[in-house]
Residue, then its C-alpha position, 0 to 999 in steps of 0.5 A: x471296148x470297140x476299135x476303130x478300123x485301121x485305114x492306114x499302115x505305119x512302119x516300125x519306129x526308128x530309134x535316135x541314139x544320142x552320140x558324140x559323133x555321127x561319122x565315128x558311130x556309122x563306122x562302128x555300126x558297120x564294122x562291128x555289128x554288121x550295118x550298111x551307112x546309109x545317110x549322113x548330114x555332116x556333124x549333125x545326124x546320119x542313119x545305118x541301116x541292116x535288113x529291114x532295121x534302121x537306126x538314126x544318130x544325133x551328134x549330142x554333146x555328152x553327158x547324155x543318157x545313153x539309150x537302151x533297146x531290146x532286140x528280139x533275135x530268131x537265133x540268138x546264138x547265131x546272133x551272138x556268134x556273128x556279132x562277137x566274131x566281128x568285134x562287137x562290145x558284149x558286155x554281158x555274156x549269151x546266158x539263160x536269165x532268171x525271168x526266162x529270157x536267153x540274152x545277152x548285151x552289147x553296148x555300142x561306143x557311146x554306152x548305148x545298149x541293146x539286149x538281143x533275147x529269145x525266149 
């Protein structure tokens, strides 16, 4: 199978979680998993951003699917210390997983989830 080249160059996709409120979640990003507030149009959407990672919220009204994320972490026990340290909801303990995987699981206020791994 051939490839076309590539000309151009797109960055990382940007999530959107659905929450109940934009203001309430940018803090909790902040206070509990160590983001910056970015962006924010009032009681619509608003942004957080760490590193070179950011992510977008919708005001939804519930009840909505809560969203799921795997995040890869370099150190994941340096990674599960800092987050556990700032009050972050881990929900499941930094543990070796029967596929291989050493993970563990934080679920943000409005149950959206993400898996932090290393393998």
């Amino acid at each position: 199978m051939s490839r076309k080249q590539s000309l151009t160059s797109i960055g990382q996709p940007v999530p959107e979680l659905p929450v109940t409120d934009v203001e309430r979640a940018q803090q909790h990003y902040r206070d509990a998993l160590g983001f910056e507030i970015g962006w924010l149009y009032p009681g619509e959407i608003g942004a957080v951003s760490r590193g070179n990672v950011a992510i977008f919220f919708r005001k939804t009204a519930p009840p909505f699917e809560a969203a799921v994320h795997w995040v890869f972490a370099e150190d994941v026990d340096a990674t599960y210390n800092e987050l556990k340290s700032l009050g972050a909801n881990i929900v499941e303990p930094l543990e070796k997983k029967p596929w291989g995987l050493r993970q563990f699981t934080v679920e943000d206020i409005d149950g959206n989830r993400f898996y932090f791994h290393h393998d």
